[in-house]
N, C-alpha and C positions, 0 to 999 in steps of 0.2 A: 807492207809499204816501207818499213823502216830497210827491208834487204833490199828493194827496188833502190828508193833515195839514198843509202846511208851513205856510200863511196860517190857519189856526183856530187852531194851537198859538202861533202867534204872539201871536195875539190874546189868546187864552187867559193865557201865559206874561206879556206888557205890563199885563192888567189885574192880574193874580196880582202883580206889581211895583209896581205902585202903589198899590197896597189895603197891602201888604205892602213897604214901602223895604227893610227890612231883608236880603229876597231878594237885594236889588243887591249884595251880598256877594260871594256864590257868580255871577252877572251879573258882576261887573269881574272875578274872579280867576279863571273857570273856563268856557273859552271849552268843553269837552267836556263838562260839562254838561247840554248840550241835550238826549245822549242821554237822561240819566236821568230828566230832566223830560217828554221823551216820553214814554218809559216809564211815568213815575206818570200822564200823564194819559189816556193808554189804557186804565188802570183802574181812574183816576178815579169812575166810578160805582159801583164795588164795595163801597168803603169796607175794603177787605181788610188794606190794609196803612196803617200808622198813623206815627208816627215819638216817639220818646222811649224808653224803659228794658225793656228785651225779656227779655234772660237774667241771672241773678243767679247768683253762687259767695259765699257766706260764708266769710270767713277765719278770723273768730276773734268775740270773745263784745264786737264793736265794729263791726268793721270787714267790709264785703262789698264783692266785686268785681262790676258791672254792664256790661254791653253796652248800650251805648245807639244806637238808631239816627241819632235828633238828633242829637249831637253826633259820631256816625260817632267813636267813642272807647269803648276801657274804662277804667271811674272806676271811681275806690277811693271808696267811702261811709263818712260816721260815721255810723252808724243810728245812735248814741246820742246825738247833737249835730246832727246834720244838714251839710250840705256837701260838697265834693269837696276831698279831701287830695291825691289823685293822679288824676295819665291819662294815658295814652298814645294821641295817634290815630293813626286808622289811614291807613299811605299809598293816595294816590292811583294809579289805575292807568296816567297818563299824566305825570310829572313833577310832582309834586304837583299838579295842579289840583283837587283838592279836591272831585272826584268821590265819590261818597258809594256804600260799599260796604254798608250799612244791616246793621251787625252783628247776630245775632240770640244762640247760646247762647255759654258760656263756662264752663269748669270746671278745674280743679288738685286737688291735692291737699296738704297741710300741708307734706310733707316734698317735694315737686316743685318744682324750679325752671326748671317751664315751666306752660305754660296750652295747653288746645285752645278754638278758638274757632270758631263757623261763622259767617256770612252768609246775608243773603236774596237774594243773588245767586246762583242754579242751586248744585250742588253745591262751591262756595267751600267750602274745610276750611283753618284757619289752625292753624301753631303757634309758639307766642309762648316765646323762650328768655328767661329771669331771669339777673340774677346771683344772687341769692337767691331761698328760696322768700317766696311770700306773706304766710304767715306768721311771717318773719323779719323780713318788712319792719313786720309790724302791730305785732311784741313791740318794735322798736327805737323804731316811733311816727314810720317817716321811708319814705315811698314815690317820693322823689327819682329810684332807679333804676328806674322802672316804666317812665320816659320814654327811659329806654336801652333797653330791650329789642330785642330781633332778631326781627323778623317775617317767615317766608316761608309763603306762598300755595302749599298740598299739592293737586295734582290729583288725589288718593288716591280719591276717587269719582266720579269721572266715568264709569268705566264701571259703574256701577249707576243711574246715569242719572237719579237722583233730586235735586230740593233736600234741603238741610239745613236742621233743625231745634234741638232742643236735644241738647245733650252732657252724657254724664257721667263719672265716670272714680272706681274701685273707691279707698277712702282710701289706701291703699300705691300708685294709681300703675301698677298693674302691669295694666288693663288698662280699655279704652275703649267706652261706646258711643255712637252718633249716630242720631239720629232723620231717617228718610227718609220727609219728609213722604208719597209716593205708595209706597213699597217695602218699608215696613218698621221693622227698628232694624239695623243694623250695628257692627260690633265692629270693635276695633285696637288695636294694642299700642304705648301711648303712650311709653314708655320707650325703642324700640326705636332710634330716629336722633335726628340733632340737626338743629335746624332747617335750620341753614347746609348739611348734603347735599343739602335738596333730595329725596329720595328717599322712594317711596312704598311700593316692596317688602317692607323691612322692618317694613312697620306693620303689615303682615299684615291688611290691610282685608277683610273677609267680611261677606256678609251672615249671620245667626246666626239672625233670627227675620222671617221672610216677610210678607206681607197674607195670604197663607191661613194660616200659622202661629198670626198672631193673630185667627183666627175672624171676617174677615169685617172687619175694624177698617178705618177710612179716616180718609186726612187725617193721620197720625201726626206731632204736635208733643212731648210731653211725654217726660220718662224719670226717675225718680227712683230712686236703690237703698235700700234698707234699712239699718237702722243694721251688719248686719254685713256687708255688701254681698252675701247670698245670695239673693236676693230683688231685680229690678230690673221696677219700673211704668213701662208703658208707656200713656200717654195719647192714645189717638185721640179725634178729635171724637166719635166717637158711643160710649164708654167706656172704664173702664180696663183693663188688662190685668196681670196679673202669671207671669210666669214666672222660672224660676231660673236665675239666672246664674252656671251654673259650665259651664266647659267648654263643650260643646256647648247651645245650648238644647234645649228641650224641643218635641215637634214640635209643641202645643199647648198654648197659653197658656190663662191660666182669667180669663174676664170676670169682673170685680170689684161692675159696676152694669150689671145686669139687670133687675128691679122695682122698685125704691128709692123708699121714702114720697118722696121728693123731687121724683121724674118724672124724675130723670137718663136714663131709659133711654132716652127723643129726645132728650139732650141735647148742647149740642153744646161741648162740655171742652176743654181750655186744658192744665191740668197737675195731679199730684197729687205730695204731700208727706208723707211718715211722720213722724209727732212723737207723742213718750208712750205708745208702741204701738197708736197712733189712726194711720188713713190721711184726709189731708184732701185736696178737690178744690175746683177753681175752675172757673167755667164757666155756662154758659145752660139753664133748664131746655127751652129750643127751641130753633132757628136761628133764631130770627129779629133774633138778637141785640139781645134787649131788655135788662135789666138782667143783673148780673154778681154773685153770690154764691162764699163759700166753704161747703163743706158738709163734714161730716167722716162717712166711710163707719163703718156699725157692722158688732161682731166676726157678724154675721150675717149673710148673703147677703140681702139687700134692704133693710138699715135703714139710716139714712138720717139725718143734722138737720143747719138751718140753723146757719150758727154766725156770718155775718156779711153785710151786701150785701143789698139789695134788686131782688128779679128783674121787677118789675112796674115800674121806674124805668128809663130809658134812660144816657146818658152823664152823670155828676156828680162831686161831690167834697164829700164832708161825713162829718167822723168821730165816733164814735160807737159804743153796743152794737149788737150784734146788726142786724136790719132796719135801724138810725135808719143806716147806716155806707150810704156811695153808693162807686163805683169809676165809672172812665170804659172803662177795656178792658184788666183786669189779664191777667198773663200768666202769666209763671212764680214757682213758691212756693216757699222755702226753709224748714227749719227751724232756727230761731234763738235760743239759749240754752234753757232748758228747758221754758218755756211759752210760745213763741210761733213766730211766722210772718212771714216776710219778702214781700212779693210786689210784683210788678211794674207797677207803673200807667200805660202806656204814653202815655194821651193826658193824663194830667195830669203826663205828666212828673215821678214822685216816686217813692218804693219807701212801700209802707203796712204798716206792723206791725200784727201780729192779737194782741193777750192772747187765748191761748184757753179760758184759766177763765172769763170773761164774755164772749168774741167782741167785745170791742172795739177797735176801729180808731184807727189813729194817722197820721198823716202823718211820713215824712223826707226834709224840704224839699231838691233840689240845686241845681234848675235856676233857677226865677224869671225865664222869660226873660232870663237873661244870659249865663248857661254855653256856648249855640251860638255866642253873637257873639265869647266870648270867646277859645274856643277857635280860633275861624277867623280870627277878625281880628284879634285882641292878642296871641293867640300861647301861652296860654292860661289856667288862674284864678287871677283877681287877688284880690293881698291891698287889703283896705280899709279904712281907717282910721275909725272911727267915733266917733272926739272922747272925748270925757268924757261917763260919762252920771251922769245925777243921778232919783233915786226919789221923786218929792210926793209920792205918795200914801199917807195916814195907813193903818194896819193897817183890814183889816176892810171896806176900800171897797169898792163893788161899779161898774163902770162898761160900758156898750157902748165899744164902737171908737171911734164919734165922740168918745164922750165921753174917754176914754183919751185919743185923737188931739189933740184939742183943750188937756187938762192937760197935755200936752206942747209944743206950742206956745205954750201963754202963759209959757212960758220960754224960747223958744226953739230949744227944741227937736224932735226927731219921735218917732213909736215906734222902738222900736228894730225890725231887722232881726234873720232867722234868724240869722243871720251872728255876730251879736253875744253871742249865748246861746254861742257856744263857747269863750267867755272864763272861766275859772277865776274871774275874781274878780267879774266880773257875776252867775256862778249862785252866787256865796258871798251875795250879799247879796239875791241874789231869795230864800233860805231858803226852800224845797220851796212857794211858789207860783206863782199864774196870774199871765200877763202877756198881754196885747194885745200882737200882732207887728205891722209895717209891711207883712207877704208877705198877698196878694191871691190869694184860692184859686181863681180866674179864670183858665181853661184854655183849650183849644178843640183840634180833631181837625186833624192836619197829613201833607197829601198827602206832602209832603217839607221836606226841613229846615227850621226857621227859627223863627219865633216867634211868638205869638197876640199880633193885634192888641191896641188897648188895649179893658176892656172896656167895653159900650155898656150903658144903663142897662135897654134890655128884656131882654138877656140875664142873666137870674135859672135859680141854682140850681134854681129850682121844673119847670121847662118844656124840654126837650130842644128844640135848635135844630141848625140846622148846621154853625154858627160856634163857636160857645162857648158857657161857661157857667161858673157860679159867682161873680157879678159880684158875688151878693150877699153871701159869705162869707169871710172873715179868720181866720188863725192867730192861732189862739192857745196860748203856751209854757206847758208845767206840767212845770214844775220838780223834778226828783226829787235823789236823789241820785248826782250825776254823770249825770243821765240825762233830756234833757228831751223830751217826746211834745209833738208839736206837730199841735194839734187843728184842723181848719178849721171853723169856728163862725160861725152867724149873727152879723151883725155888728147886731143890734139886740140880741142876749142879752146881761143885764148876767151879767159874767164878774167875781169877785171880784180884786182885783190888791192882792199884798202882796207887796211896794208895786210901783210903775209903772217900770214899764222905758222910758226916753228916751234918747235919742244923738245929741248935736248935729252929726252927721254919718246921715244914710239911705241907705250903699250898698248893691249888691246883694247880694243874699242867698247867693250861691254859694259 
């Protein structure tokens, strides 16, 4: 194989570098590597696996914990401000070379001062020792020791022979489950060792609930438990499942979407979320993986509504109610303070909040193309200084981007940056409104690590491409109290700005 591939990958690998400098990265420092780049481009035409924000744990009524594959790191998010407060990445498997083990779920519990986490690397199972719990680190406002943590790499499934998918683990802690993409869901008793034994016996790893258990289910990604954890969803591609998780499962699960006004029933699902005593799911009403909606199951066996995403749209990034709201290849959903939804936007690299009183979408900007570089080559997120900013803009204005952009520079200055909004005394004088941001909601789909080109002017939000997309559309800040949604918006809609946000400094946004 390696005489068949060795001169195509090659070729393959030098243009993918030069289209792409930034790859030269991972190129000078990680001469092992090559495996994983074989790897992606053996399945290269699949489009199966993507890179950016996979699995999500919410900490607290601020703060979530994400797996990211990009950045091969779990980040601490402020969904309420946007950016990365903390990380931790992940070691390398040969001396750090900075081989990328493409994290996928993650979960804890409030009072646990540890985390399970999987990979999309075959049955990879990690468990992550704290000094404190997660929650202790949110309430103090300091995730410093996240970067100490104790990681060992659990063979605890291997002999079920399955990858791993998402995890969850019961609020107390006291007991686990993982999702096996081909076998199932499996159980284990998180409490039971510390990381540093090493040891897999006492985890008590079993499979609990079969592929014939769950009637025929395949492809198993999803797991969500219910607010009192007796109740745990199980999402295969082709629907949900719900069975009770106490003790022993149940030898049959009960499909959840079956008819559903929706078409769910070829559809091919992602993950599902309990919020308000509503169950909500994310997913395609086909395979053919065309656009990507949330839909929230009703208390009936087959009812069904949209509640955000447009399914007739391919890859995008624009927020909004209901239909107007685009995702590029959301993942997994959380439920996050008391109306809403956290989930996972893998190829536009962001988490998107759902209000689900009107199904409207928000953006929580991390990455910005700088977070990967940051992480790997500086060692990781930098703080930045963004000068003095100063507000022209009389109450009441209304302006596009250009136009924003440009009453900024004729003082010298630029839009401000996401970055900038999570300054206490910048959102004191924005007083609950819109602002034009400097962030570029200009994404694109990535085999493996790194970062989307700059974008090119035919690539428009309008039109699904291979490369990218969103070239045409700009964040925009709206300002709440203590809480700003950052919208990606035509950059020709005038947006009211009271008053204008500018910083005589434009770093990035992370």
């Amino acid at each position: 194989m390696g005489k068949e591939l060795g001169r195509p990958v090659r070729r393959a690998r030098a243009q993918r570098l030069r289209a792409h400098p930034q790859h030269n990265v991972i190129a000078r420092s990680t001469p092992s590597s090559m495996r994983w780049i074989l790897a992606a481009l053996l399945c290269a035409g699949t489009r199966a696996t993507g890179k950016g924000p996979v699995g999500i744990y919410v900490i607290d009524d601020r703060y979530a914990a994400v797996a990211d594959s990009n950045a091969n790191a779990l980040l601490i998010v402020d969904v309420l401000r946007g950016g990365v407060v903390g990380s931790r990445r992940w070691p390398s498997p040969k001396n750090d070379t900075k081989e990328w083990y493409s994290l996928t779920g993650v979960a804890s519990c409030a009072n646990c001062s540890f985390a399970y986490l999987t990979t999309n690397h075959g049955p990879a199972f990690w468990r992550m020792d704290l000094t404190k719990p997660l929650a202790a680190m949110a309430r103090a406002d300091d995730f410093a020791d996240l970067a100490r943590a104790t990681l060992v790499e659990l063979p605890c499934l291997r002999s079920l022979d399955a990858n791993t998918r998402m995890v969850a683990l019961k609020r107390d802690g006291s007991v686990g489950f993982v999702a096996l993409k081909a076998a199932g869901v499996a159980a284990f008793a998180p409490r039971a060792i510390h990381a540093s034994a090493q040891r897999c016996d006492a985890l008590d790893v079993r499979l609990v609930a079969s592929k014939d258990a769950l009637r025929g289910g395949k492809t198993f990604a999803g797991l969500a438990l219910s607010r009192d954890d007796g109740t745990l969803y199980v999402t295969a591609e082709n629907g949900v499942f719900s069975i009770r998780a106490t003790g022993t499962f149940q030898k049959r699960a009960e499909k959840l979407t079956g008819e559903p006004a929706c078409g769910l029933h070829n559809a091919h699902l992602r993950e599902t979320a309990p919020q308000n005593g509503h169950l909500y799911v994310v997913g395609h009403p086909s395979a053919d993986n065309a656009g990507m909606a949330v839909y929230r199951l009703g208390t009936k066996k087959g009812a069904c509504a949209l509640v955000a995403g447009d399914v007739n749209k391919h890859e995008d990034w624009r927020d909004g109610a209901g239909a107007a709201a685009r995702f590029s290849r959301p993942h997994q959903m959380a439920a996050f303070r008391a109306n809403e939804l956290l989930l996972t936007d893998i190829d536009n690299r962001a988490v998107r909040r759902i209000t689900l009183a009107d199904g409207r979408a928000s953006t929580v900007p991390y990455d910005n193309n700088h977070l990967y570089t940051e992480l790997w080559r500086l060692g990781g997120p930098q703080r930045h200084d963004h000068g003095q900013y100063v507000y022209p803009a009389p109450d009441n204005e209304s302006a596009t981007a250009t136009a924003a952009a440009a009453a900024c520079a004729a003082r010298g200055a630029a839009l401000c940056p996401p970055a900038a909004l999570r300054d206490d005394g910048v959102l004191g004088r924005l007083r609950r409104s819109a602002a034009w941001t400097s962030q570029s909601c200009h994404s694109c789909w990535l085999h493996w690590p790194g970062e989307c080109p700059r974008p090119k002017a035919h690539e428009q939000a309008k039109k699904r491409t291979s490369a990218a997309w969103g070239a045409g559309y700009q964040m925009v800040a709206r300002v709440g109290a203590g809480d700003v949604r950052f919208e990606c918006t035509d950059v020709k809609k005038k947006v009211g700005t009271r008053p204008l946000c500018c910083s005589s400094s434009n770093g990035p946004a992370a």
